[in-house]
Phi, psi and omega in degrees: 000131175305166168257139219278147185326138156238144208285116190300138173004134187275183151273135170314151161296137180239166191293327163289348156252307182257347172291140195310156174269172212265354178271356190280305186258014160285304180295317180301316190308313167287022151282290205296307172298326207272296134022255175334312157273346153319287200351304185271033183244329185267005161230166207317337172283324175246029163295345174287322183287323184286326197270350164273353129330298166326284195277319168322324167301305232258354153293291168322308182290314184309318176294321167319279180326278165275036159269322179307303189269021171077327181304066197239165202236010201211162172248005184301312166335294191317304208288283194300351209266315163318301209292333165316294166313253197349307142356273167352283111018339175068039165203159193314156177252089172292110196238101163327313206318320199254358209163128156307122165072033181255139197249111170336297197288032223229285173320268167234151169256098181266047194283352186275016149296346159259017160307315178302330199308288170352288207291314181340292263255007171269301185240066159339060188216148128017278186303323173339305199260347145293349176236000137321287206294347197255353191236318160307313184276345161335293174287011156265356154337305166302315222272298206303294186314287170310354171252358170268316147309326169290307220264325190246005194098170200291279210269013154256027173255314196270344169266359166273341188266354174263340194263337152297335190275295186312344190317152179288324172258015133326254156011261187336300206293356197262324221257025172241073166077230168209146169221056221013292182313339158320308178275344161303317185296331182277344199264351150292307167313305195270343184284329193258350132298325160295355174269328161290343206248344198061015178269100160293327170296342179271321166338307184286312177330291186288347184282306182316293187293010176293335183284020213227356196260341170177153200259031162249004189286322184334310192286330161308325221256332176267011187269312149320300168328291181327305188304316165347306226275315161310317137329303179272348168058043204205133176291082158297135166250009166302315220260342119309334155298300169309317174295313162322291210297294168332314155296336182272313194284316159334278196308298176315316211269347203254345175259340173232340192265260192354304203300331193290321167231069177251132190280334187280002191067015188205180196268124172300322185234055175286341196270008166252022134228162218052217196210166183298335174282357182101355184211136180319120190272349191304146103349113162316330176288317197280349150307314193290344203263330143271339139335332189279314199260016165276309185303302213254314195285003190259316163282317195077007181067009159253034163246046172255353166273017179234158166311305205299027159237001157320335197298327187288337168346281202310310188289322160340293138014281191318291175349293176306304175315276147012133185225027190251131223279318184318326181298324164271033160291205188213008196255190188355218199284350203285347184232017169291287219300337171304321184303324178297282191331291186293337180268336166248019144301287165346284158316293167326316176324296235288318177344284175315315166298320210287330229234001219265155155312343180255077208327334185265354178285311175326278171355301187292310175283336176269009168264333183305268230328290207294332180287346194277286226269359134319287195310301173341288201305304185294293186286000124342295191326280195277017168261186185297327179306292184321339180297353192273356164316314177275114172329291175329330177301336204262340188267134159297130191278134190292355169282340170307301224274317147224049142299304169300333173279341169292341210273326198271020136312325195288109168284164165300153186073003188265197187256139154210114172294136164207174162246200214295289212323293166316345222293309178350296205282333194232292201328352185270340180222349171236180184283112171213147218229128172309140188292130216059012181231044202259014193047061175081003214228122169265120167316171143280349196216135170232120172259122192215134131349100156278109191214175173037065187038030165297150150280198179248358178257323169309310171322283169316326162289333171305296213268343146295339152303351185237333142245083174308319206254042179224178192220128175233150191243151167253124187311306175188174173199169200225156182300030184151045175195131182216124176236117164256176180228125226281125174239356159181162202269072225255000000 
């Protein structure tokens, strides 16, 4: 038998066939450096920051975006945006809006909007008190994220803190105009991280100034005590001082500050709750139903295992009492303060869940981070956030562009009656009175919504009907916008 082939001499390696080319190992090192100096951008300590930074843009465009287009379902942007201005300004915060001469705090008691004033009075704009509001809810984000990594680890702290920002009634509330209840969300959020943490001096710190932010809040801010008090299982007196303080400042604001600079003396709105017989007209279903839909896609309804959700008592509470259909929407702003709440209930829970005697509870709580943030992520498709998706959010629709050139016919300082659609366009630089609410003062200018088929000659009839003794003309009109102008007096 031959003896078998054996394969001839190789050629040496040469640098041009098998060795990396030299520009390959140039890109790994500058991979590799670049690596290195990222590092400290990437950890784990500043994953909280990174993700409200996320949503502070992604807040921001949303407001942007529908400020460009006009798209406001409220005249509340307007209302704050007077009581701001007014702020701005060194003088009482008059919002025309509610009333000729109506002093905001008469209305709700809101004095931490003049926290905002500094910047108005820098950047006069809209956007101003929107991207104030896009950087608050943001910054309860944090609170939320970092107590969800403490307690459950690095990616289920980060998918519970997207899944808070991304929440439906997150959402709802960035994509309503502007609101008060806005400054509530970080200071609810960070207090009831202090609560997890057992630092009772930031608890009150944080707890306290909720009474400066809408004047039901108080009774949250003693709720929070309470929870203290359970917590430390102890006569605390931080934690009894807040309770006190809370009940106290509720009551003195609702009984005596409102009423004081209220022009009828009294809270406008004891008359939204119960009915002249005393009991709530909301349909029980339609409670439950929104109560279910704070609970299960945000939660999984385990965060009904933790105390921290006494913190939800009141607003809920108000609710029941209540018989205006709006608190139990699934809309606008009415279920944010509740989201801080409910998501660090969760966190709170799930440790304890994690631990339970029953393997499918176990279970359960260690797949919920990733089911809240599928569910968060599946209902986003139908929320305002998917809209940043559409080419169409970033371009001006051309009826804004002239809507807007008619509206800045309009001089600065002058009275103008309007509804909702104008209101943006005008509150920053003229006097403007709710349409039919100029208290006797013929406007110089009226801007109206053209909608539910009026003519501009119907329109004219209206609004002479509402000032027999002024004679008005039309200034201009636009495919869904009609402005006139006072052209003399009788």
């Amino acid at each position: 038998m031959p003896p078998p082939r054996t394969a001839g001499p190789t050629a040496p390696a040469t640098a041009t066939t098998d060795a990396p080319p030299a520009w390959a190992g140039r890109l790994r090192h500058g991979s590799d450096r670049l690596r290195t100096r990222t590092a400290p951008l990437r950890a784990a300590r500043l994953d909280p920051y990174w993700a409200a930074a996320f949503f502070f843009v992604a807040f921001t465009l949303l407001s942007l975006c529908r400020f460009r287009t006009m798209s406001f379902s409220s005249w509340d942007l307007g209302i704050f945006e007077q009581a701001v201005r007014g702020y701005a300004h060194f003088q009482a915060p008059i919002v025309d809006l509610k009333g000729p001469g109506t002093n905001i705090l008469g209305d709700h008691f809101s004095p931490v909007l003049i926290v905002l004033a500094p910047f108005y009075r820098v950047f006069p704009s809209p956007m101003t008190l929107l991207t104030a509001q896009a950087a608050l809810f943001a910054l309860s984000v944090l609170p939320v994220t970092r107590a969800a990594a403490r307690h459950l680890g690095r990616l289920p702290g980060l998918a519970i803190g997207i899944a808070y920002g991304m929440s439906w009634g997150v959402q709802k509330a960035v994509d309503f105009d502007f609101h008060e209840i806005a400054f509530a969300m970080p200071l609810i959020a960070f207090a009831l991280e202090a609560v997890l943490r057992g630092r009772w001096t930031a608890v009150v710190c944080w707890a306290a100034p909720l009474v400066l932010v809408k004047e039901d809040l108080g009774v949250t801010a003693a709720t929070i005590g309470a929870l203290a008090l359970i917590r430390t299982r102890r006569a605390s007196p931080l934690a009894i001082g807040l309770v006190a303080f809370g009940i106290t400042a509720t009551a003195v604001t609702l009984g005596l500050l409102i009423p004081g600079f209220n022009g009828s003396g009294s809270y406008d709105y004891w008359s939204k709750l119960g009915t002249d017989g005393g009991g709530a007209t909301i349909p029980l279903d339609t409670a439950l139903r929104t109560t279910l839909w704070v609970l299960l896609p945000t939660t999984g309804l385990l965060a009904l295992r933790s105390p921290l959700l006494l913190v939800a008592l009141p607003t809920l509470g108000w609710r029941f009492l209540s018989h205006e259909p709006h608190y139990w929407g699934t809309d606008w702003h009415y279920n944010a303060v509740l989201m801080p709440v409910v998501f660090l209930a969760l966190i709170d829970a799930l440790p304890r869940i994690r631990v339970s005697a029953r393997p499918w509870l176990r279970s359960y709580a260690r797949h919920l981070p990733a089911a809240a943030l599928a569910a968060a992520l599946a209902l986003t498709t139908t929320l305002p956030l998917s809209g940043l998706t559409e080419a169409a959010a970033y371009r001006t629709p051309p009826n804004v562009t002239a809507d807007e050139k008619l509206l800045d016919r309009i001089p600065d300082g002058a009275t103008v009656e309007s509804d909702i659609r104008p209101l943006s366009r005008l509150t920053h630089r003229t006097r403007v009175f709710w349409i039919g609410d100029t208290g006797g003062l013929a406007p110089d200018f009226v801007a109206v919504q053209l909608r539910d088929d009026r003519t501009p000659r119907q329109v004219l009839a209206e609004t002479a009907a509402r000032h027999p003794r002024s004679t008005y003309v039309v200034l201009g009109d636009t495919a869904d916008l009609l402005v006139f102008r006072r052209t003399s007096s009788r």
